[in-house]
DRENVEXFI-660202 format. One record per residue (C-alpha): residue number from 1; residue in one letter; z, x, y. Coordinates in nm, 4 decimals. Example, Ala and Ser with C-alpha at 12.3 -4.5 7.8 and 13.67 -1.06 7.14 Angstrom:
BEGIN
ATOM  seq  type        c3        c1        c2
ATOM    1     a    0.7800    1.2300   -0.4500
ATOM    2     s    0.7140    1.3670   -0.1060
// end
This chain:
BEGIN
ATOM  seq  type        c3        c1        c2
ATOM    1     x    1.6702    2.4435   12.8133
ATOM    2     x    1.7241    2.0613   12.6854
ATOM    3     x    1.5714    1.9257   13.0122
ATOM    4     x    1.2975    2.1770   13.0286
ATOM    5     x    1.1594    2.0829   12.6405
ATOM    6     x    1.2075    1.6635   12.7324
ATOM    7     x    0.9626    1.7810   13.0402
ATOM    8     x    0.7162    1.9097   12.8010
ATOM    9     x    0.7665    1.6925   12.5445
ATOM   10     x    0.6583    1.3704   12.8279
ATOM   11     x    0.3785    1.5943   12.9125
ATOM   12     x    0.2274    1.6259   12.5779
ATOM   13     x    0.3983    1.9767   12.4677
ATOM   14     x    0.5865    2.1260   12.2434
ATOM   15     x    0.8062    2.4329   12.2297
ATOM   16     x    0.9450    2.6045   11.9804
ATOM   17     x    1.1050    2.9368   12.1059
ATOM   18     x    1.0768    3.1901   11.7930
ATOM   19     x    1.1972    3.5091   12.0151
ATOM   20     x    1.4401    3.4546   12.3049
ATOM   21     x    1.3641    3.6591   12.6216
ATOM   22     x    1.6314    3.8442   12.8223
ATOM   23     x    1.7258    3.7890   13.2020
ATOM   24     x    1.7186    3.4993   13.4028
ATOM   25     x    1.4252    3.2619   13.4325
ATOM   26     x    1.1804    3.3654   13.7327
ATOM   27     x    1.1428    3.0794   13.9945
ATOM   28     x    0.7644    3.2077   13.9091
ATOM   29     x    0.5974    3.1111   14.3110
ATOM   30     x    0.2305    3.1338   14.3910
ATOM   31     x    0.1078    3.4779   14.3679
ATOM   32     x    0.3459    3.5965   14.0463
ATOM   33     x    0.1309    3.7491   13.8166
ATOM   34     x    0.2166    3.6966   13.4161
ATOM   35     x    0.0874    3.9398   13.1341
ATOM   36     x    0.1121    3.8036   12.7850
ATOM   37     x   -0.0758    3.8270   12.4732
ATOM   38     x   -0.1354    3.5167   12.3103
ATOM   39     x   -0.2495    3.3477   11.9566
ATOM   40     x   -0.4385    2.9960   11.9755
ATOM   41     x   -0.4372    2.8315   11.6668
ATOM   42     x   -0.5504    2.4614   11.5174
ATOM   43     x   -0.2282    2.3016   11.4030
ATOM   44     x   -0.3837    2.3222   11.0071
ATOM   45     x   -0.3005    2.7175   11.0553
ATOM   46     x   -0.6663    2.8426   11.1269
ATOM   47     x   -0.7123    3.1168   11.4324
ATOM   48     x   -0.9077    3.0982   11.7036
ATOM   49     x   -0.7996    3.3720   11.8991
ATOM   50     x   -0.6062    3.6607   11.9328
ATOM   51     x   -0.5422    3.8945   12.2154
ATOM   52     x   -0.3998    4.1834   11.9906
ATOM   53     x   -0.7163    4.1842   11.8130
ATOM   54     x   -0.9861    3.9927   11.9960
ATOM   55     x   -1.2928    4.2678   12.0811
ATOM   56     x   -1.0938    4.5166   11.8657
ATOM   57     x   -0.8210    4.6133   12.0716
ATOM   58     x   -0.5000    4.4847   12.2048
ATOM   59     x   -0.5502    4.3738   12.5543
ATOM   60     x   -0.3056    4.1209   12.7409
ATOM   61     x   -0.3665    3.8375   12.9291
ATOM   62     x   -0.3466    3.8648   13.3337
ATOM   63     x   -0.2775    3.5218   13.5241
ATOM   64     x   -0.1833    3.5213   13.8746
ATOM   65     x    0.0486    3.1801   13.8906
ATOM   66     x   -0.1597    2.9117   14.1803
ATOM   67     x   -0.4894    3.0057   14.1447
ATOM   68     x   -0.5993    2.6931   13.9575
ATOM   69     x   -0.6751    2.8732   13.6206
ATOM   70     x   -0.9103    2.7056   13.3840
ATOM   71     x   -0.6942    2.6060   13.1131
ATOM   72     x   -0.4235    2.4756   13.3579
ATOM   73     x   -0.1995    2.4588   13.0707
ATOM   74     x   -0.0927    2.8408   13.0138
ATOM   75     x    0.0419    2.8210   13.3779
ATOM   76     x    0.2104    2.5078   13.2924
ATOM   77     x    0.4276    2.6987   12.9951
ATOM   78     x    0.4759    3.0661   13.0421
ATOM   79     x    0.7116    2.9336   13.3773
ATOM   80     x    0.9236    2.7808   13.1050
ATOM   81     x    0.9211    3.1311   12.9699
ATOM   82     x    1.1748    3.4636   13.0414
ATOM   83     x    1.0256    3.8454   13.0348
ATOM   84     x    1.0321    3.9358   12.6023
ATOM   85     x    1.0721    3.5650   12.5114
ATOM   86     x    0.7840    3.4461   12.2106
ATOM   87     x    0.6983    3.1255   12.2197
ATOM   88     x    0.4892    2.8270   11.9892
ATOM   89     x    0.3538    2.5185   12.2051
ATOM   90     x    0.1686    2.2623   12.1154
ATOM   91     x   -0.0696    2.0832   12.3042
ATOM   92     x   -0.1934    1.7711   12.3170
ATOM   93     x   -0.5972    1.7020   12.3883
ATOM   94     x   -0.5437    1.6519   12.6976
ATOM   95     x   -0.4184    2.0518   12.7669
ATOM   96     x   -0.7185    2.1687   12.4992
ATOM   97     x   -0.9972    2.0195   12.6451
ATOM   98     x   -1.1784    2.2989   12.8230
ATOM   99     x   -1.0351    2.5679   12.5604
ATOM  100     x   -1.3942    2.6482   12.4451
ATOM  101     x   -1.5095    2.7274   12.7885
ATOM  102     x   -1.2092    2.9707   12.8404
ATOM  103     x   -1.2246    3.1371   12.4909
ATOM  104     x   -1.6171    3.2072   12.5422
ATOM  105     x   -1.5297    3.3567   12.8488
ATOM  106     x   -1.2405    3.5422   12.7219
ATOM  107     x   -1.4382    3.6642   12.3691
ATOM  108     x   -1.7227    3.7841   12.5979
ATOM  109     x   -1.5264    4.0114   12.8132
ATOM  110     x   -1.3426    4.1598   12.5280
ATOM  111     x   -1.6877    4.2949   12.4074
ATOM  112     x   -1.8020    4.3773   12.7498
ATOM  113     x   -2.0377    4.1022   12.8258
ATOM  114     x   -1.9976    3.8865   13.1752
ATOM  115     x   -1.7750    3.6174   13.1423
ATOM  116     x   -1.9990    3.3823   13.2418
ATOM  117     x   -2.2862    3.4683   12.9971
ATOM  118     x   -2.3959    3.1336   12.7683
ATOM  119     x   -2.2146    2.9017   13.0641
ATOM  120     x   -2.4416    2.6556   13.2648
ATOM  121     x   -2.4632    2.5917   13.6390
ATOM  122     x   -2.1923    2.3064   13.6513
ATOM  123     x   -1.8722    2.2087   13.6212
ATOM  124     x   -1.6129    2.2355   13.3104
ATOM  125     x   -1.6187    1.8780   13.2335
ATOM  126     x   -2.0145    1.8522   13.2652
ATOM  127     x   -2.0260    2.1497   13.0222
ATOM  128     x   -1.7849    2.0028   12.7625
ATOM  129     x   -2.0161    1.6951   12.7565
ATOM  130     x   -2.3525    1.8762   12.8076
ATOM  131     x   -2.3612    1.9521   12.4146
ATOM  132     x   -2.4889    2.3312   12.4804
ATOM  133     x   -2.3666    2.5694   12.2070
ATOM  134     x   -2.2031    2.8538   12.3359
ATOM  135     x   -2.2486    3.0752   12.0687
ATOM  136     x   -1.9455    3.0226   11.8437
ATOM  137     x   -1.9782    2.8006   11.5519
ATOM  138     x   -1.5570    2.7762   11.5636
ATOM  139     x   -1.5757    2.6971   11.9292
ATOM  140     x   -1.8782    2.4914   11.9099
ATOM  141     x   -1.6854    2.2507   11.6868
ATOM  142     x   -1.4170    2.2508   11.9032
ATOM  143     x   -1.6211    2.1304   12.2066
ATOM  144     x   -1.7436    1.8472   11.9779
ATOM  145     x   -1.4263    1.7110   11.8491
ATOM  146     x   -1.1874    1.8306   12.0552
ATOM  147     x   -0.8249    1.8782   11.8856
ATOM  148     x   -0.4247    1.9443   11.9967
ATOM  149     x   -0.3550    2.3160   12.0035
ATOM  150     x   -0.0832    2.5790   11.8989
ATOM  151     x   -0.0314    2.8201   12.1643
ATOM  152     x    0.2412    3.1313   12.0341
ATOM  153     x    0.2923    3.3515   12.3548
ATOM  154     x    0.5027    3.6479   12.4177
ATOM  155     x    0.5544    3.7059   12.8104
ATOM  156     x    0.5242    4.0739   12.8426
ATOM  157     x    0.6033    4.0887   13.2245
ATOM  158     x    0.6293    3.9035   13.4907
ATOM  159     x    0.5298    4.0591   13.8546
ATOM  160     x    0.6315    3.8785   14.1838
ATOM  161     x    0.4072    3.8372   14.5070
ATOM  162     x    0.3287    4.1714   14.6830
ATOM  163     x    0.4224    4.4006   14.3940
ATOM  164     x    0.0558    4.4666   14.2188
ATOM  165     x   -0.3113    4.4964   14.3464
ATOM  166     x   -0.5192    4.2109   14.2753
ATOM  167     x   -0.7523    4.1889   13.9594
ATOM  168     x   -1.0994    4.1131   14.0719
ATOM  169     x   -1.0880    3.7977   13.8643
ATOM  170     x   -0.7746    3.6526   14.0939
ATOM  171     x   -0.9860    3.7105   14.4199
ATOM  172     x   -1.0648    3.4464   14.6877
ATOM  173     x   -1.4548    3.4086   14.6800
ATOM  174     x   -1.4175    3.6138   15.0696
ATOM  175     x   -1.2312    3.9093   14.8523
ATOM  176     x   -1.4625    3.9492   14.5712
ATOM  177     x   -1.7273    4.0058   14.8407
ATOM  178     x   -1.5147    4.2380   15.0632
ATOM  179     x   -1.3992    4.4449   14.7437
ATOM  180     x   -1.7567    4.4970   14.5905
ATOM  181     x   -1.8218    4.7930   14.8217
ATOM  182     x   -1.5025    4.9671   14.7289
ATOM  183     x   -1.5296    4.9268   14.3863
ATOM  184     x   -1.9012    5.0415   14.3905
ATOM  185     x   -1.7530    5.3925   14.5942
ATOM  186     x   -1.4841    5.3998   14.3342
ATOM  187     x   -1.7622    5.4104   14.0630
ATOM  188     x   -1.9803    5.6804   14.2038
ATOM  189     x   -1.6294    5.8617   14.2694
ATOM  190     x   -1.5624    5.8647   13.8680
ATOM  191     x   -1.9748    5.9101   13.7634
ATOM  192     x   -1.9097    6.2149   13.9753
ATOM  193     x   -1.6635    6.3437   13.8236
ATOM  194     x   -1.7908    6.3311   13.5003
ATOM  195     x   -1.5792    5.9851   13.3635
ATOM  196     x   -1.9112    5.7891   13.2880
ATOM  197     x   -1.6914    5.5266   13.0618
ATOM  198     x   -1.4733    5.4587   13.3601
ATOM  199     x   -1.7436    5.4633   13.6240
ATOM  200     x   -1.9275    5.2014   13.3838
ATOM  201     x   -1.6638    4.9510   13.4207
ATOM  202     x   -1.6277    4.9778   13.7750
ATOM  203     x   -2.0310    4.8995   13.8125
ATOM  204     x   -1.9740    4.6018   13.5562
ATOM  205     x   -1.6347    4.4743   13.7554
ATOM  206     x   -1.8303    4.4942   14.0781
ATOM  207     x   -2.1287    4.2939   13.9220
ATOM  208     x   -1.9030    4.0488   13.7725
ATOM  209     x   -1.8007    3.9618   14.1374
ATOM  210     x   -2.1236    3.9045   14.2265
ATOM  211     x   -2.2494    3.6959   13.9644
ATOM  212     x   -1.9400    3.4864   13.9811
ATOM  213     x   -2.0580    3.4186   14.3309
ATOM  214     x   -2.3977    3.3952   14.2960
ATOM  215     x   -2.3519    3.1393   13.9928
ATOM  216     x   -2.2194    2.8862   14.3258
ATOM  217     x   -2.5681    2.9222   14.4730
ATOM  218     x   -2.8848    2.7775   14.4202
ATOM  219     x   -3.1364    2.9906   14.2566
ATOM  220     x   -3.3703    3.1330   14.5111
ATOM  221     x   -3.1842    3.0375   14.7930
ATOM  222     x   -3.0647    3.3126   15.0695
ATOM  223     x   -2.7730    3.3473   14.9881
ATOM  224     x   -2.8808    3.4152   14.5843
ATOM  225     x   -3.1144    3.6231   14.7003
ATOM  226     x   -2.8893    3.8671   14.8967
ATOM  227     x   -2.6325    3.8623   14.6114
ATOM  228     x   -2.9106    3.9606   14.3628
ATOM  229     x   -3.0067    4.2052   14.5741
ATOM  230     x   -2.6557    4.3843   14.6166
ATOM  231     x   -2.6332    4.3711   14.2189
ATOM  232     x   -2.9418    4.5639   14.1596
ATOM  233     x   -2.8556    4.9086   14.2752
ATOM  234     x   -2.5172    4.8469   14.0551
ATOM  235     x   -2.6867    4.7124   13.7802
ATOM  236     x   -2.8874    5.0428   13.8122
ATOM  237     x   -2.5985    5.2641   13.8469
ATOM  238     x   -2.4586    5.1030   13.5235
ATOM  239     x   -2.8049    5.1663   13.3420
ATOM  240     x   -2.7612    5.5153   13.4512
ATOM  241     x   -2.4164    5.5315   13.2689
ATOM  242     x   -2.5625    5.3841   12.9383
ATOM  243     x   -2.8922    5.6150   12.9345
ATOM  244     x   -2.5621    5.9037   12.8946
ATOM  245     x   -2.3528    5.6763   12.6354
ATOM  246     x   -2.6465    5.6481   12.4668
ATOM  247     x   -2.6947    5.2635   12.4913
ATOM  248     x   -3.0874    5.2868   12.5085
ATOM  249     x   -3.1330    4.9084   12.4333
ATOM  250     x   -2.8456    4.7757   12.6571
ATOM  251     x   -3.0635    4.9369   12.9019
ATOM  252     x   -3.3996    4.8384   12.8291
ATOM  253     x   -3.2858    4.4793   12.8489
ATOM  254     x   -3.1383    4.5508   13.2327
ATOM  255     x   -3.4035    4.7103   13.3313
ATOM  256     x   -3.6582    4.4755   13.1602
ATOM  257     x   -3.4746    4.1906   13.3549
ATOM  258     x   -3.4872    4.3967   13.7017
ATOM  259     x   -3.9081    4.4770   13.6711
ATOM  260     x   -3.9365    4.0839   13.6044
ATOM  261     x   -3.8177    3.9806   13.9210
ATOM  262     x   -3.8831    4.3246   14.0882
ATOM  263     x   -4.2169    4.4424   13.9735
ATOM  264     x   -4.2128    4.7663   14.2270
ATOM  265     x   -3.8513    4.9113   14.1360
ATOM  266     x   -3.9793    5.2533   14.0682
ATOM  267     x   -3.5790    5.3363   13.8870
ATOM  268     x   -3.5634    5.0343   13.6958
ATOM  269     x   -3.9389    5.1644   13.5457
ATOM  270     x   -3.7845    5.5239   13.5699
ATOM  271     x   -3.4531    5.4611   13.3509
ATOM  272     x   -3.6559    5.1856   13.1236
ATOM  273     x   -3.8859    5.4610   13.0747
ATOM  274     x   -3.6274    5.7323   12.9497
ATOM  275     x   -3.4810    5.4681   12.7077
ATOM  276     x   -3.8224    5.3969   12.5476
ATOM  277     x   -3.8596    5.7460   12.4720
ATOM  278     x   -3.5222    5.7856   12.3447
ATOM  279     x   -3.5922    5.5384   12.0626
ATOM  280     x   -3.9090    5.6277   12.0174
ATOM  281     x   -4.1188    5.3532   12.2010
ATOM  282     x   -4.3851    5.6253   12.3548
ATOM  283     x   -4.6527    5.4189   12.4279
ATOM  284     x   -4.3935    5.1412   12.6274
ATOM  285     x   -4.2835    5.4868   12.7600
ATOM  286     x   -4.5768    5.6661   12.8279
ATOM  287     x   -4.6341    5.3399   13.0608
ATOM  288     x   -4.3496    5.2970   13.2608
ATOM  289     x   -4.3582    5.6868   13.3668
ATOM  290     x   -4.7311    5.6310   13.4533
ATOM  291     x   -4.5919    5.3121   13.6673
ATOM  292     x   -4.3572    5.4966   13.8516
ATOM  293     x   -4.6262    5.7661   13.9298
ATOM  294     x   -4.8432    5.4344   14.1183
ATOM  295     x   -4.5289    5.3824   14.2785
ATOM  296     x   -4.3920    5.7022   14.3994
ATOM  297     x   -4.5895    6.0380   14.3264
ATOM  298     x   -4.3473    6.2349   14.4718
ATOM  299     x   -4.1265    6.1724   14.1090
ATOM  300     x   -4.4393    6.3823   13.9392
ATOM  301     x   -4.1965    6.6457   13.8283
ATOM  302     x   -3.9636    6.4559   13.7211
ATOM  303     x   -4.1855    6.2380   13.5168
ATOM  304     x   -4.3481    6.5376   13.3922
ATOM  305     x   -4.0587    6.7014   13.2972
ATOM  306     x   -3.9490    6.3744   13.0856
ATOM  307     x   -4.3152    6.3563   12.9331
ATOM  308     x   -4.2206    6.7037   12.8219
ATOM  309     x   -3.9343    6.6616   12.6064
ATOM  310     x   -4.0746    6.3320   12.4906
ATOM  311     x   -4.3884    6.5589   12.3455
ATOM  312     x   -4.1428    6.8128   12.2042
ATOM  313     x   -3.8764    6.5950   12.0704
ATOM  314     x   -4.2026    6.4066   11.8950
ATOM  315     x   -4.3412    6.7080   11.7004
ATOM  316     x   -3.9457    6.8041   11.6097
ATOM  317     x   -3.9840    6.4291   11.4923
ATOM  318     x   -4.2905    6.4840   11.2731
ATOM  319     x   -4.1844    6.8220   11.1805
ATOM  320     x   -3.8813    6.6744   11.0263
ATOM  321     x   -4.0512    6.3951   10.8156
ATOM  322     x   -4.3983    6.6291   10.6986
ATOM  323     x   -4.0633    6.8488   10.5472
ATOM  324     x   -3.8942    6.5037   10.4163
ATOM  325     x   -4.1790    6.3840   10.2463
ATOM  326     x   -4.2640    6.7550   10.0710
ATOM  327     x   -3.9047    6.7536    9.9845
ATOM  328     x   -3.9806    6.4185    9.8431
ATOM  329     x   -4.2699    6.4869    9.6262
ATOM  330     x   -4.1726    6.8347    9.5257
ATOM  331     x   -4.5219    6.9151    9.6877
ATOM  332     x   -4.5870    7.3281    9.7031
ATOM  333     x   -4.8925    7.4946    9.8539
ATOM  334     x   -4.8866    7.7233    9.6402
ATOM  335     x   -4.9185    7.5075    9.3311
ATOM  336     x   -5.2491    7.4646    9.2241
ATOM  337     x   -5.4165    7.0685    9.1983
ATOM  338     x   -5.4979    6.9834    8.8198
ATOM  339     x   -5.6836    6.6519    8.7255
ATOM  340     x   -5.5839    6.4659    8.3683
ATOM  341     x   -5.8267    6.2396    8.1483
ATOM  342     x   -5.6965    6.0443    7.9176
// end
């Protein structure tokens, strides 16, 4: 224990166990995977982060040991770590610097939003220096002056080589691509059977792979090209699954982005048009049904049937405020009109 905190302390760390673990220390190899939640603090006290809370749940972090995590750091500590132990380190600059980049990432997919949303096309260091917010005042200020940092970790569990199947986010560039198909079966397998919550996160794991890939390639080159093009029937799939959770505008802005670069994608104007009608855009509506018409006339009865209940749910709609507004006024047709003069 002695020899492991002089280690740390050369390197810029300090621990301060708070919990002890149980067991014996794991000789942690390449390929263990760690879950732990974790608290990331300034050393004045103030929070950054929280895994029990971040997004509004309690979700743990996943690391699988050797695959040359961004904040190189966490790896570098939880191996001085046993299964139940909690943990304070303290990090020097040096550990911190690309903290912002990995919290953004982190805060995003606790709220459901690609990792790599508000990141540019470059590397960690180029970002730290490039001066672009990423949409956190805390972390903004973080990237400017960048600061030591308090790390308190509890090691959950600790999982050796061979035992667990691979999170999509601890895949070789060659296994996010081989996965995506599975994944994208495993997702029509659960819209099937009715789980429309879980069959959205497949589509949005699946599409994370791709983007994380397609964020290595040049925009507009092949190989962008073909990943864009296995993201859209996905992207679609997941659009499906929001038109039934009810997310009209998550949807509209999907579908908004697909016509942009896809002007003739007769479901991307099919499932923008059912989310304009749903909050009550019918003209924007009324124009992406007659778009999919140009495009494919065979969908007449389905686009009539949608133009339909648009038309009926819009009379219930003015139905409902002409008896608002007589509630309102206390308005009666049976009470006569009268005039006043002063």
């Amino acid at each position: 224990m002695e020899e492991t905190a002089v280690k740390l302390n050369a390197e810029g760390i300090q621990k301060k166990v708070i919990a002890p673990g149980r067991g014996e220390l794991s000789t942690f190899p390449d390929g263990t995977k760690v879950r732990f939640h974790y608290r990331t603090s300034l050393c004045d006290g103030a929070v950054l982060d929280d895994s029990r809370t971040m997004g509004g749940r309690s979700k743990p972090m996943e690391l699988i040991l050797g695959k040359k995590f961004k904040l190189a750091v966490w790896e570098r500590v939880v191996i001085t770590m046993r299964e139940g132990e909690v943990a304070e380190f303290t990090c020097d600059v040096k550990h911190t610097a690309l903290y912002p980049l990995v919290s953004q990432s982190l805060r995003n997919i606790s709220v459901g939003k690609d990792p790599l949303e508000g990141q540019r096309h470059c590397c960690g260091i180029a970002q730290i220096h490039s001066h672009h917010s990423l949409g956190h005042a805390d972390l903004d200020q973080l990237q400017a002056n960048p600061q030591p940092l308090v790390f308190t970790i509890e090691l959950l569990e600790v999982l050796p080589p061979g035992s667990f199947q691979l999170e999509t986010w601890a895949m070789t560039d060659k296994e996010k691509l081989e996965a995506v198909p599975q994944i994208h079966e495993e997702g029509n397998a659960l819209y099937k059977s009715g789980d429309i919550a879980a069959a959205a996160e497949k589509y949005y794991s699946a599409i994370a792979c791709l983007k994380n890939l397609q964020m290595k390639e040049r925009p507009g080159d092949e190989n962008w090209i073909k990943l864009d093009q296995m993201i859209t029937p996905l992207l679609l799939n997941y659009c499906q699954c929001k038109l039934i959770q009810g997310q009209y505008y998550e949807v509209l802005d999907h579908c908004s982005s697909l016509i942009n670069k896809y002007g003739d994608n007769v479901k991307a104007y099919f499932k923008r048009g059912k989310a304009h009608a749903a909050v009550w855009n019918e003209a924007e509506a009324r124009a992406d049904f007659a778009r999919v018409m140009e495009l494919d006339p065979t969908l007449a009865s389905s686009v009539a049937k949608e133009l339909r209940g648009l038309e009926e749910r819009l009379r219930e709609k003015q139905k409902e405020e002409k008896g608002r507004y007589k509630n309102l006024f206390g308005y009666s047709g049976n009470a006569p009109a009268t005039a006043t003069t002063g």
